[in-house]
ZALUMKE-790469 format. One record per residue (C-alpha): residue in one letter; x negated, y negated, z. Coordinates in steps of 0.2 Angstrom, whole numbers, plus 5000, padded with zeros to 4 digits. Each point is the difference from the previous one (the first is absolute). Layout:
BEGIN
AXYZ ...
//
This chain:
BEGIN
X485952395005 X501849994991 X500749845003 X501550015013 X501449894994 X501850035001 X501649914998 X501649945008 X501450014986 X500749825000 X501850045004 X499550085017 X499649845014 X498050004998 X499849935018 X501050135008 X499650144989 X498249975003 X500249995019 X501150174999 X498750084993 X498649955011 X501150045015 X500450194994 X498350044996 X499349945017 X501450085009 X498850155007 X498549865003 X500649835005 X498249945003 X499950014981 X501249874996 X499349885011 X498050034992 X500949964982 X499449844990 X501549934992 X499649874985 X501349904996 X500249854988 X501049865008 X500149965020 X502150024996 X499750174994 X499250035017 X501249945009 X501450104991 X498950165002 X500049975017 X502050005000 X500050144991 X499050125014 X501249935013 X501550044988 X499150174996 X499750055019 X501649935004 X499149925016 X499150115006 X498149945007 X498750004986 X498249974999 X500049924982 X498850004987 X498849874998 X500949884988 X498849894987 X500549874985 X498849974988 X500049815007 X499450065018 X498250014991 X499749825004 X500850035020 X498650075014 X500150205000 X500850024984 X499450084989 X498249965000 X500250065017 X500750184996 X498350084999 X498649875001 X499649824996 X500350004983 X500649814998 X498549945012 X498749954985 X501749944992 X500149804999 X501549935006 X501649954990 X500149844992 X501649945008 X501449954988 X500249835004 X498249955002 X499650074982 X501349924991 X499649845009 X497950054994 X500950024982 X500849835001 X498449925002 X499250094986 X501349964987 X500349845007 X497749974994 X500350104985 X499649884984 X500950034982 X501650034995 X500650125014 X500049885016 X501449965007 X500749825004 X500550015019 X499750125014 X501550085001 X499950044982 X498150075005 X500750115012 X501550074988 X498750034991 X499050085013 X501350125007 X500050064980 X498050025001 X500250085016 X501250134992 X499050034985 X498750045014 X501050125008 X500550084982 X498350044994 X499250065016 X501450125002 X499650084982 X498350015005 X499649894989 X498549885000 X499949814992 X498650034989 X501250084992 X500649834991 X498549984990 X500750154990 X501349894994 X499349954985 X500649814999 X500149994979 X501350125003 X501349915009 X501049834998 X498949865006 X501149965016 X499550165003 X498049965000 X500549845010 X500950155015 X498550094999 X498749855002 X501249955014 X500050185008 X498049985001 X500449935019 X500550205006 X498350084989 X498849855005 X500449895014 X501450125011 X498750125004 X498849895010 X501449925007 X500450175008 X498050035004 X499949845008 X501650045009 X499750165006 X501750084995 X500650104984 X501849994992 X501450105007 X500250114988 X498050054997 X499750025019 X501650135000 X499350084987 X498350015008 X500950065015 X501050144991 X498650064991 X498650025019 X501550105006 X500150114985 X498250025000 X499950015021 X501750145000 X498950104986 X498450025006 X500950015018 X501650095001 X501249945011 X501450125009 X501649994990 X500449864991 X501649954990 X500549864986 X501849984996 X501049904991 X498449934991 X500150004980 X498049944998 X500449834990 X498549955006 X498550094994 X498949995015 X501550065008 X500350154988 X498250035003 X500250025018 X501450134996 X499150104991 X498950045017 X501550015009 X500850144991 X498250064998 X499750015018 X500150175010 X501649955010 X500449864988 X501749974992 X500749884988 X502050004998 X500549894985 X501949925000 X501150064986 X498950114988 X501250034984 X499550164995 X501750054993 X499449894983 X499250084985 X498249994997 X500549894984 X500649875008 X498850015015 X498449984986 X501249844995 X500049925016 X499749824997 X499449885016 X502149935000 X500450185004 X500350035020 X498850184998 X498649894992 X498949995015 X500250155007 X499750084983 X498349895002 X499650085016 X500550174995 X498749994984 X498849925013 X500250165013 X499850124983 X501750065005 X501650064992 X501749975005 X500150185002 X498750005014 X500949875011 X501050085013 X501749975007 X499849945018 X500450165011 X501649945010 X501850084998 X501249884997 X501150105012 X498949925014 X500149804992 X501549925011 X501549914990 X500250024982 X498950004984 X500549964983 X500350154986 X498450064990 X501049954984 X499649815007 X498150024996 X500350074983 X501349854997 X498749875004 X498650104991 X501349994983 X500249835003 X498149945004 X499350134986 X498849924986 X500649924985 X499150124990 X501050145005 X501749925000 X500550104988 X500550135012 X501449915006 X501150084987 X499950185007 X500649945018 X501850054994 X499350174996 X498750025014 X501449965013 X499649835012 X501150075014 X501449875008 X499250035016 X498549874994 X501149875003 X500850065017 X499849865014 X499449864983 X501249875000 X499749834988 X500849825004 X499849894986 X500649795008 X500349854992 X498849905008 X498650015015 X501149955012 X501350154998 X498550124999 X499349935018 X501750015006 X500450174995 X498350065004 X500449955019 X501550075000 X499350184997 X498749965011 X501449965014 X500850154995 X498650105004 X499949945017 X501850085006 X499250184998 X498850015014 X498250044996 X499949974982 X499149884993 X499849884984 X498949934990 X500149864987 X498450004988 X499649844986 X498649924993 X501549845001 X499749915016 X501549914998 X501150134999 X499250065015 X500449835010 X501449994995 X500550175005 X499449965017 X500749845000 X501850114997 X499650105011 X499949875015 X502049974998 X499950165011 X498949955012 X498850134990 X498049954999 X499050064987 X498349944996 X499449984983 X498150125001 X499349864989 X500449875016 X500249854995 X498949894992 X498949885011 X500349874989 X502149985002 X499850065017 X500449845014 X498249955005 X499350054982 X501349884993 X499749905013 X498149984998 X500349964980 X501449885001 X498949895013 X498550024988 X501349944984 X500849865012 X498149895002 X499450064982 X501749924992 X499849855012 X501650065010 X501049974987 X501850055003 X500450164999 X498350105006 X500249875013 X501850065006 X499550174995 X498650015015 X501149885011 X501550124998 X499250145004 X500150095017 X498450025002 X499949805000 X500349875017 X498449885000 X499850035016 X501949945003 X501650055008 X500750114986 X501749925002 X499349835000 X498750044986 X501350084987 X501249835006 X498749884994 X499550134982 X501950004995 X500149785004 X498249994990 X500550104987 X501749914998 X499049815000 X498850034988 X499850174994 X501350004990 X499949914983 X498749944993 X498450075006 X499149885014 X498149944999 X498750145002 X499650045019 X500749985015 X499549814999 X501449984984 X501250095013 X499849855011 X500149894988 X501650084991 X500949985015 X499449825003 X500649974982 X501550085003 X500449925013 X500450175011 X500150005017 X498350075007 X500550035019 X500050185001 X499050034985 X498349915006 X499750165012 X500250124984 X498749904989 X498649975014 X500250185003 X499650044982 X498649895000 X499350075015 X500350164994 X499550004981 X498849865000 X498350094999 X500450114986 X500849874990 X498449924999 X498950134996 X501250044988 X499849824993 X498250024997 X499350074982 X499250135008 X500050115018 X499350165005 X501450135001 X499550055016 X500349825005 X501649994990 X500650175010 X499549945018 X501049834997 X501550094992 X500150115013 X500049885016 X501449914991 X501050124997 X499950065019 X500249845004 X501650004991 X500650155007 X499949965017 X501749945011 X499649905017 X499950185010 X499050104990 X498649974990 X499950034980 X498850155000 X501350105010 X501549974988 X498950004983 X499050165004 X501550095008 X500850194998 X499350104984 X500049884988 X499149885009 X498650125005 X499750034981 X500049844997 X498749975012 X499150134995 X500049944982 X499449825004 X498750075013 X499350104986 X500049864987 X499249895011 X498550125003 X499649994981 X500849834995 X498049955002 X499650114985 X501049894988 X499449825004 X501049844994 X501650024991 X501049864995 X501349985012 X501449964989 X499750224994 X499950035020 X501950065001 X500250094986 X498350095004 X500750045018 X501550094991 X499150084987 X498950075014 X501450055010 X500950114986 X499850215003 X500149955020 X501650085007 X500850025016 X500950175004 X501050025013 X499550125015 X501550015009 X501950015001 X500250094981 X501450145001 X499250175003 X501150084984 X500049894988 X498449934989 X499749884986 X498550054990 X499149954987 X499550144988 X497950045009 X500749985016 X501450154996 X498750114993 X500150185010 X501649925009 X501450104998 X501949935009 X501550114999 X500649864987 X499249924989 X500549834992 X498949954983 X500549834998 X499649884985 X499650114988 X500049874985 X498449994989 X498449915003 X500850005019 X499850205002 X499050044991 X499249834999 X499449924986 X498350014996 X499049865007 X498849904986 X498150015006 X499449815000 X498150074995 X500150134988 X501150064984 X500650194999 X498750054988 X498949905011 X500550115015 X499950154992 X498049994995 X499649945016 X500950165010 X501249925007 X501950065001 X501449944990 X501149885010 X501150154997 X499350115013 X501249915013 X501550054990 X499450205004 X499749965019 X501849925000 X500950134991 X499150155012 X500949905014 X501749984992 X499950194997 X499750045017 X501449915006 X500950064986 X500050175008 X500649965016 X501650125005 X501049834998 X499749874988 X500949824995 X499149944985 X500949804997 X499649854989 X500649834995 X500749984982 X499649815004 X498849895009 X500449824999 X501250034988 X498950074986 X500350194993 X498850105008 X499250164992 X500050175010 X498850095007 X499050104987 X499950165012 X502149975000 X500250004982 X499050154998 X501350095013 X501249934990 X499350084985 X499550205012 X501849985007 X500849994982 X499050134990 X500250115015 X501949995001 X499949935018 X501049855007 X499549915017 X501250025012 X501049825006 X499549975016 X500850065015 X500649835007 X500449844991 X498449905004 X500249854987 X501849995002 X499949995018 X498549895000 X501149864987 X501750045012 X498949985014 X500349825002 X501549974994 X501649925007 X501450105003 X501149874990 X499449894988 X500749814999 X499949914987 X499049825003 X501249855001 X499749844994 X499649925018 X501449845004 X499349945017 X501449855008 X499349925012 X501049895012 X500349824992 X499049935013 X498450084993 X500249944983 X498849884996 X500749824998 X498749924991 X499250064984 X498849924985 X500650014984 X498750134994 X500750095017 X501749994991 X499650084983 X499350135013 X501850025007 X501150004984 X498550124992 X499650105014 X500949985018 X499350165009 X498449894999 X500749855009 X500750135013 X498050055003 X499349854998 X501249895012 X501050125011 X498650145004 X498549874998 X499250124990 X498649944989 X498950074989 X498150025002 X498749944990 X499050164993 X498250005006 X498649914989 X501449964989 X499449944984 X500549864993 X501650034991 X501349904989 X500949935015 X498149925003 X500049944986 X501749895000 X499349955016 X498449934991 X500949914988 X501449925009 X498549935014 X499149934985 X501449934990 X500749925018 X498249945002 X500149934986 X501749925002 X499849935014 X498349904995 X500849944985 X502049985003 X500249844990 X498549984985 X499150154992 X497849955002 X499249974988 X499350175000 X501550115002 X499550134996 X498350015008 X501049945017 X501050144997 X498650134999 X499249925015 X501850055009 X499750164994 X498450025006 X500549945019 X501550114999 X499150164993 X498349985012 X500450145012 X500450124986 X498549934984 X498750135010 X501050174994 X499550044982 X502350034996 X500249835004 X498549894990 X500250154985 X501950014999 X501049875010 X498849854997 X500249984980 X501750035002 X500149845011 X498949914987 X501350064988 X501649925012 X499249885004 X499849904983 X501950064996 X500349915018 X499249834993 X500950014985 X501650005007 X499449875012 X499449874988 X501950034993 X500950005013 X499149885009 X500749854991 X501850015007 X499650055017 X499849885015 X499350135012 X499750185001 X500050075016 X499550185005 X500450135014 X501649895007 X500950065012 X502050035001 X501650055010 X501850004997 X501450055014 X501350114993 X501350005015 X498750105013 X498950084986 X498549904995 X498950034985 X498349924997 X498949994986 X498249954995 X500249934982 X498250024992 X500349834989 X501249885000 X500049844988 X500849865001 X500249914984 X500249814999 X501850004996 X500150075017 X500650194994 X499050175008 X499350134989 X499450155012 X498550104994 X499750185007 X498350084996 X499950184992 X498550105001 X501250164997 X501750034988 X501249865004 X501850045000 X501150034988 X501449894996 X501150125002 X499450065017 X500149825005 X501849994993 X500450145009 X499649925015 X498350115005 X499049874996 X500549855011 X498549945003 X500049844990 X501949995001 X499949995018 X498349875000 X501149884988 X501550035013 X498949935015 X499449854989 X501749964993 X500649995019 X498249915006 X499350145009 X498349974996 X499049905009 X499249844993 X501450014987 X501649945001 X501450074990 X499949994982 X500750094985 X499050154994 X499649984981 X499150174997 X499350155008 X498550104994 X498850135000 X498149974997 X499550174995 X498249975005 X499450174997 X498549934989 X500250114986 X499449964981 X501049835000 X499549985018 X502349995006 X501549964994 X501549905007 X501850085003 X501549925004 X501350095012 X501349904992 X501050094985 X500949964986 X501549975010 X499449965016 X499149855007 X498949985016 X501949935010 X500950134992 X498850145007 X499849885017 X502150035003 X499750184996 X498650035013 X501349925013 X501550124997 X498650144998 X499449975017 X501549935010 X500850184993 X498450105006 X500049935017 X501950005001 X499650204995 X498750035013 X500749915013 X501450145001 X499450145013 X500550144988 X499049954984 X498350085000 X498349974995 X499550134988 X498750024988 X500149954982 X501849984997 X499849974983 X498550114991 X500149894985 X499549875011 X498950085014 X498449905003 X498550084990 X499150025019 X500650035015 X498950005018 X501650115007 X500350114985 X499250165012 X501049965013 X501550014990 X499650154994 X500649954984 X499350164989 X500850105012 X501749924997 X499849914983 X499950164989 X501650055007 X500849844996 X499550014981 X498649885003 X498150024994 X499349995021 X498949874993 
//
């Protein structure tokens, strides 16, 4: 029997179109339409098809075909079921999980070259086997195939892939005996090929497969019963027949006709002998996009072989009309392409009944379009879902598995405590209370001592007040204690490691009125997430010990491919869809977003196990092949009555490169003489319009006043170099209260480091204030060691900052043993204050000598740059000024007043010569010439400030502008500073 296939042109909506057709032709015998058998290849083209007989009856009461997806072979009464048990001798499916988990235990025993270090590493690599699985048992193909890959032939990492690939000829198959199960993609090839063999030698009644291209060979094998079959019909998805046999000999597996050329030659039919479906398109509702539309996209997609052709498109005549309802937006960046992509979807919506669709392999762009579209109250689920890993209790379940394996350091530990998923068991008010105080005692900084013992113990060395925050921690304990140690141990049993993770983290999620279990495993994405862990705990036996240290990386790794789609409140007309879920989908507009290269068409993806030549002599199909499957979608979608194709010239601020399918409708348009049309409405401009004030101001410097009775009246004298530098800080700082945060696990950073050195050289100081040791500079180091103990442990420190001590601290004893001589006394971190009418400044000199003739000399460390003269001239620099102002007039205490003979910086910064020593005196200046300056400085500066009208702005002076500032953000200063001629530094 001829086989009976036909076609539904690809501008015409194939859903509809096919339904029409069913519907006219069972007009005079209803029954028959409810005996058909419709094959279809997703569970969304079902659904549409289902849509589409309602739209086609336009309501009327209809007994509808029986509806099947080539996935419905593994449901009860599928396919199997259609005309006997077909599938009963068939072993069950391997279920995904389970097998790569099987996998992760094979590669994890698999000696040589090719095992992997950690679990979650194993099962990467397993997910990769598990495709390669899935690869050759589609083509057919069989394992024994590898030993034709003659070895000598190939690189010698190659021969290392192939010993390694031994585990799927040798070991993977009595796995599956012994498990009683075959791989996905074998038992679905089994089941095709008993129904193609149980629908020949038993002819069903009639029986239809649409929209079905037979990519799959077992697949393509049951098509050709199907169109074989006495009432049996296959209708294919956009058939070019309008292309010349040339270039359909040419077609290469990128080309969007490739596979349905395959199953043409497979059928031992010609493109002539496929008919059109029978439907007038005077009975399709709505519109359909001009024939000239098909022969656009077939210019565009035809093989680069025949190319050549292009040049007689101005003499064949392209007609206009090919680019009636086509429309191109190319935007600067992602987010104008999401936001004028949800503008014409929201356009859509004020004409009732029509619908939209956006389709992009770019899930971004797709959540960000629905992310635009929710600032009009618009839902619009993503059909990828979202991935189980970001979703609140995936996150939930990794950041709590990250929290004990890093020994609750900080910021996994605020990550999980943070999280609304997260109350210990506690009032949520009290329990986010008691994170935010904990966090601000000892989270901040430094990092605290592993474990929620070194919590305790931070606070008690921090003196921190612990009422409020005991509740917190013995909560955490009770909580997470179990799993911390089994996570301590060098080995556990993932089963164990799972049952232990899990009670913890219900634990965590449970508030004082309603246990964990209800909060963590709530709503849709709760339920896959139980589903997920139910399922990885049934097989968790099959892998054994793991270290724990790989558990949470494993748990995500495991947890990738698992999505969570939303069932319900979506918006009826309008869809975001990846490029599969669109096939045979049809919306009145359609929105072809991202079309940059390697994003549609994507790039081809490297094959971890084998080479191309590699490939190629095994049978397999060139990466390639998805290329063709992705360009046969684009040109469906491409012939839709209306079209919006758009891109972004850049992503992260780098050039991206267009579309190949848009260049080569660049190049069609030009040789045929035909320009796109601009698009109806204004899309980009209104999406980058869209947020815009109506009047623009232009930022102002800010020049807060606050009343007089807020200024502070009591400052240090580093507080004071603040204030001539930088008053908008002081404002901050004294008058809002505003301080800045330590960041989380801060490293040690050069601020440290001054600390380090200025504790060690006071330690050192105040054991020897009068005579050096013997040993100086062994006393010294032993300074150095005591001061530098909380910090020797990080590599930075005993690497970098330690032999720059060493360095210093020689220079140091040199200048002691010098100095030493005329000094009566050194004393160190002394304490001072002088009264300026009602102001009072206060300083903490780091040395001060007292020399035996009774004089001063006042010694600043430097770990940084010290001033310049000139800045300390100027007056911006008064530190020392002011410090030999308050000795002059006795302020500090133990000293009495006494004349200040020098002051200087130690630029301790242990470089090659270990420091150097700076005075802050210049040529013309002397420590009581700067001292008098200092006053009339600061007796003018509080004079200024005391007036109501005089503000506190931000850096006065850009030449003198401190090189850091806490406040600089709240400024705003690169808002302003540009405008003002400055750099915004």
């Amino acid at each position: 029997m001829s086989p009976s296939v036909w076609t539904i042109p690809a501008r015409l909506p194939f859903v509809d179109t096919l339904a029409a057709g069913l519907l006219e032709e069972s007009a005079a015998a209803p029954d028959r339409l409810a005996r058909q058998i419709i094959l279809l290849p997703t569970r969304r083209a079902r659904r549409t098809l289902r849509e589409a007989f309602l739209r086609q009856s336009q309501g009327r009461a209809l007994l509808l075909p029986r509806l099947l997806t080539v996935s419905d072979l593994d449901d009860e009464g599928g396919l199997s079921g259609l005309g006997g048990e077909t599938g009963a001798d068939i072993p069950p499916e391997s279920p995904p999980l389970r097998r790569q988990v099987l996998l992760t235990r094979l590669i994890l025993a698999a000696p040589g070259a090719g095992k992997a270090q950690t679990a979650d590493q194993a099962a990467l690599l397993a997910a990769e086997l598990g495709r390669l699985l899935d690869q050759v048992q589609t083509e057919g193909l069989g394992f024994e195939g590898l030993a034709a890959l003659v070895p000598d032939s190939y690189a010698e990492h190659w021969q290392i892939t192939l010993d390694f690939l031994k585990i799927l000829t040798t070991v993977w198959p009595q796995v599956l005996a012994a498990e009683g199960c075959l791989d996905p993609a074998d038992r679905r090839n089994r089941l095709l090929r008993a129904q193609a063999d149980l629908w020949q030698a038993h002819p069903p009644g009639p029986v239809l497969a649409a929209g079905l291209t037979g990519s799959v060979p077992a697949a393509a094998e049951l098509l050709a019963v199907v169109a074989r079959l006495p009432e049996g019909r296959v209708v294919l998805p956009g058939l070019d027949r309008s292309l010349e046999d040339e270039s359909w000999a040419a077609l290469g597996e990128t080309h969007p006709q490739y596979t349905l050329k395959r199953l043409l030659d497979r059928l031992g039919l010609s493109r002539d002998q496929v008919a059109d479906w029978p439907v007038p398109e005077s009975t399709l509702l709505g519109t359909v996009a001009p024939v000239e539309r098909e022969t656009l996209i077939s210019e565009t997609l035809r093989p680069a072989e025949t190319t050549h052709r292009w040049r007689r498109l101005a003499e064949t005549g392209l007609s206009a009309d090919a680019v009636s309802g086509l429309e191109r937006l190319d935007c600067p960046a992602p987010r104008e392409e999401a936001l004028a992509i949800a503008l014409r979807m929201r356009a859509v919506l004020e004409t009732p009944g029509r619908t939209c669709a956006l389709v992009t392999p770019d899930r971004d762009l797709g959540r960000r379009v629905a992310a635009e579209l929710g600032r009009w109250g618009i839902t619009v689920d993503d059909s990828a879902g979202q991935p189980l890993t970001v979703s609140p209790p995936g996150a939930f379940l990794r950041l709590t598995a990250a929290m004990v394996e890093t020994g609750f350091s900080p910021v996994p530990l605020l990550a999980v405590l943070k999280h609304p998923l997260c109350s210990a068991g506690l009032d949520a008010a009290v329990f986010r209370d008691a994170v935010r105080r904990l966090e601000l005692a000892v989270l901040r900084g430094v990092r605290p001592a592993p474990g929620l013992p070194g919590l305790r113990q931070a606070l008690l060395e921090k003196g921190a007040e612990p009422d409020g925050l005991d509740p917190l921690l013995t909560a955490l304990e009770q909580c997470c204690t179990t799993f911390a140690s089994l996570m301590g141990r060098p080995s556990a049993p993932l089963a164990d490691l799972l049952e232990a993770h899990m009670v913890m983290a219900e634990a965590l999620a449970a508030t004082p009125g309603r246990p964990g279990p209800l909060w963590l495993w709530a709503e849709q994405a709760g339920e896959e997430a139980a589903a997920f862990i139910r399922e990885l705990a049934e097989t968790a036996g099959a892998l054994g010990d793991i270290p724990p240290s790989a558990y949470p990386g494993l748990l995500q790794t495991l947890m990738l491919g698992r999505g969570v789609r939303s069932e319900f409140g979506s918006h009826p007309r309008l869809s975001i869809l990846g490029p599969m879920e669109s096939r045979l989908y049809q919306a009145d507009v359609m929105i072809l977003g991202g079309l940059n290269d390697d994003i549609w068409p994507p790039a081809p993806s490297a094959d971890p196990w084998m080479s191309r030549p590699m490939r190629t002599d095994f049978g397999l199909p060139l990466p390639e092949q998805k290329i063709g499957h992705a360009a046969h979608d684009f040109a469906m979608a491409f012939c839709a009555p209306q079209v919006l194709l758009t891109r972004s010239a850049k992503v992260d601020g780098t050039p991206t490169v267009p579309s190949r399918w848009l260049l080569r409708l660049d190049t069609v348009l030009s040789a045929a003489g035909i320009s796109l049309p601009a698009p109806a409405e204004s899309w980009l401009g209104w999406a980058q319009t869209l947020d815009l004030p109506d009047r623009l101001i232009p930022p102002q410097r800010p020049s807060p006043r606050p009343p007089v009775s807020a200024r502070p009246r009591r400052l240090s004298v580093t507080r004071v170099e603040t204030w001539m530098r930088d008053p908008y800080a002081i404002y901050a700082r004294f008058i809002l209260g505003l301080q800045a945060l330590d960041p989380l696990e801060a490293e040690p950073g050069p601020a440290d480091y001054g600390m380090l050195v200025h504790k060690a050289l006071e330690l050192f100081l105040t054991a020897h204030p009068q005579d050096l040791p013997a040993d100086p500079l062994g006393s010294l180091l032993a300074c150095g060691r005591q001061a530098f103990a909380d910090y020797l442990d990080r590599p930075a420190v005993w690497a970098f900052w330690w032999p720059r001590f060493e360095r210093l601290a020689a220079w140091v004893v040199a200048m002691e043993q010098d100095r030493r001589p005329t000094v009566d006394r050194s004393l160190c971190e002394i304490k001072g204050e002088l009264n300026i009418g009602t102001f009072t400044v206060t300083a903490t000199a780091d040395r001060v000598d007292r020399h035996r003739d009774g004089t001063l000399s006042i010694i600043d460390y430097k770990t940084g740059s010290p001033p310049t003269q000139k800045e300390i001239a100027a007056g911006y620099a008064p530190q020392l000024p002011l410090e030999a102002l308050i000795a002059r007039s006795g302020g500090f205490e133990t000293l009495g007043a006494a004349p200040v003979k020098d002051l200087l910086f130690w630029h301790v910064n242990g470089s090659r010569d270990g420091g150097t020593q700076k005075s802050a005196c210049g040529k013309d200046s002397t420590a009581d010439t700067l001292a008098d300056e200092a006053m009339e400085g600061l007796r003018g500066l509080v004079m200024a400030f005391d007036h109501p009208e005089t503000p506190y702005e931000p850096r006065p002076h850009p030449d003198y502008a401190p090189r850091y500032s806490d406040y600089q953000h709240l400024a705003r200063v690169k808002e302003w500073a540009s405008g003002e001629g400055e750099d915004g530094g």
